[in-house]
MIMI-479195 format. One record per atom (N, C-alpha, C): x, y, z; residue in three letters. Coordinates in steps of 0.2 Angstrom, whole numbers, plus 2048, in hexadecimal, padded with zeros to 3 digits. Layout:
N
XYZALA...
END
This chain:
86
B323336FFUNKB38334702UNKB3D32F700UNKB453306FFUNKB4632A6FEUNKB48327702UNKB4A320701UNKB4C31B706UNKB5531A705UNKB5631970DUNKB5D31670DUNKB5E30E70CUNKB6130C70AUNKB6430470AUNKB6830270DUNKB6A2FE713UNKB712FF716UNKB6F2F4718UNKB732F471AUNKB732ED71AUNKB762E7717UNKB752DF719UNKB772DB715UNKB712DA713UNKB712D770BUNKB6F2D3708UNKB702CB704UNKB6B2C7706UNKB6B2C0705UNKB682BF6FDUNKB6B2BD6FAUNKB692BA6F2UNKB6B2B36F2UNKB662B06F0UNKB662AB6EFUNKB6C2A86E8UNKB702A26E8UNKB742A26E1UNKB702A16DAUNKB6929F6DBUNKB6529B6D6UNKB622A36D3UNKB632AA6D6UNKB612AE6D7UNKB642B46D1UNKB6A2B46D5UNKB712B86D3UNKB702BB6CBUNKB6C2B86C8UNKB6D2BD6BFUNKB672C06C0UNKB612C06C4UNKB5A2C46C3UNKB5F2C86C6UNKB622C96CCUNKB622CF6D3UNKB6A2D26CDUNKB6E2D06C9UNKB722D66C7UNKB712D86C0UNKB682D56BEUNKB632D86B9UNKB602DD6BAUNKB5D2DD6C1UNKB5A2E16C5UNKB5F2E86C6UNKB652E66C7UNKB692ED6CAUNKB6B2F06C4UNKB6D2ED6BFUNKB702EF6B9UNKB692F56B6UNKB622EF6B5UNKB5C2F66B4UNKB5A2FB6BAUNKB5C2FA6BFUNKB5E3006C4UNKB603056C2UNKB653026C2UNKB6A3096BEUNKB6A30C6B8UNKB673076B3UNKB6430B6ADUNKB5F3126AEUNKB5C3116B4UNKB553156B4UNKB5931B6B7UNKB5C3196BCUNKB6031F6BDUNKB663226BAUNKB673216B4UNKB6F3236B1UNKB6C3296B0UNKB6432F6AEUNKB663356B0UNKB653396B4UNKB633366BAUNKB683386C2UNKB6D33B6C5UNKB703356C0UNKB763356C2UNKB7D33B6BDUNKB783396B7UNKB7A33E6B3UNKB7A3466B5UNKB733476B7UNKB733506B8UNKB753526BEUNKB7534D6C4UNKB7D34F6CAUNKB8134C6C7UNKB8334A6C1UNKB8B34B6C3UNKB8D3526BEUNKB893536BCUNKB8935A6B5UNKB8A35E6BBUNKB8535D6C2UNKB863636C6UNKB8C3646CBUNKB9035E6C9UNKB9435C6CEUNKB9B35F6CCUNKB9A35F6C6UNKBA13616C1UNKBA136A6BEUNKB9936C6BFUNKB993746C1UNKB9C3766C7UNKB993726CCUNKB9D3756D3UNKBA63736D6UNKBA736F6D1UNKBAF36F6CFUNKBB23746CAUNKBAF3756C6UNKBB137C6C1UNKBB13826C7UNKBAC3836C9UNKBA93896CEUNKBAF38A6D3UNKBB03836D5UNKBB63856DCUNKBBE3876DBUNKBBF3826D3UNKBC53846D1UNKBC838B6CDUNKBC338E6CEUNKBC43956CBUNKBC53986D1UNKBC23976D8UNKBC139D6DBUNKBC93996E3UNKBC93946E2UNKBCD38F6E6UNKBD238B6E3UNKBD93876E7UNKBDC3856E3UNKBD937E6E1UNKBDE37C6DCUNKBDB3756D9UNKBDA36F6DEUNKBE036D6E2UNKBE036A6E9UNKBD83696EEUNKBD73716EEUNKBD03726F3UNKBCB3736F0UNKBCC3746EAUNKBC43716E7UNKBC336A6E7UNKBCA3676E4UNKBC735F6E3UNKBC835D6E9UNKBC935F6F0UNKBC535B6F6UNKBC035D6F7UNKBBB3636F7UNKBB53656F7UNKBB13606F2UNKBB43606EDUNKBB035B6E7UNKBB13566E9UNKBB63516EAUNKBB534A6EDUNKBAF3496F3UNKBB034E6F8UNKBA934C6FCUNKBA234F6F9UNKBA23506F3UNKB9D3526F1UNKB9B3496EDUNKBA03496EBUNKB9E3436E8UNKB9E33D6EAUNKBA333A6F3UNKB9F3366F6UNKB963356F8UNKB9533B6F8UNKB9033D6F9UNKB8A33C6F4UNKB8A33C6EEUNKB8833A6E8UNKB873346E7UNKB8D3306EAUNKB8E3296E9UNKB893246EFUNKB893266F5UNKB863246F9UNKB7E3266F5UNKB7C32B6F3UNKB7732C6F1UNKB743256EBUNKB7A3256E7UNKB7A31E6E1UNKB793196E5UNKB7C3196E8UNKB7E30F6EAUNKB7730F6EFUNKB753136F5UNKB733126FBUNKB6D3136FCUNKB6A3166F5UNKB6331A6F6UNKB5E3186F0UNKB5931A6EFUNKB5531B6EBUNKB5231F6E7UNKB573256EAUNKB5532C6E6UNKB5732D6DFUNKB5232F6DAUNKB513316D4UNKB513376D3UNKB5133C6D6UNKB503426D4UNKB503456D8UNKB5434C6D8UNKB583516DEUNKB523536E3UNKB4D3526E0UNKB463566E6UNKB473506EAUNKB4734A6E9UNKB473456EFUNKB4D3456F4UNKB533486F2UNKB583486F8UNKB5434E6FFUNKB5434C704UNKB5434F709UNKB5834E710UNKB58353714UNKB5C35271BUNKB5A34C71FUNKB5D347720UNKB5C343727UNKB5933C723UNK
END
């Protein structure tokens, strides 16, 4: 299940280049996560812009992809089976 992260973080200054060593390979592991939602994310922008106006798709899309983004910054989920409810 994944985990949320919320909180402050203390890093040391003597520290600072391991922790945005760490984040940078972070994000490498997950760059294709992030890739195949947002592949999905720009289908469901296609999808709405054909059947809705431009305006209200791209608000349905924005909170599609606040949501994405809380997912990147705030979680540890790699792969869509591990998003769940709650």
């Amino acid at each position: 299940m994944a985990k949320v992260f919320t909180g402050k973080v203390v890093i040391p200054g003597d520290k600072i280049d391991e922790f945005f060593k760490a984040m940078e390979a972070e994000e490498k592991a997950r760059e294709p996560f992030r890739q195949y939602v947002d592949a999905w994310k720009k289908d469901f922008e296609n999808y709405l812009t054909k059947r809705l106006s431009t305006r209200t798709a791209r608000k349905h899309t924005l909170i599609v992809e606040m949501f994405l983004e809380f997912l990147y910054r705030y979680t540890d989920v790699k792969n869509v089976e591990e998003v769940t409810m709650g």
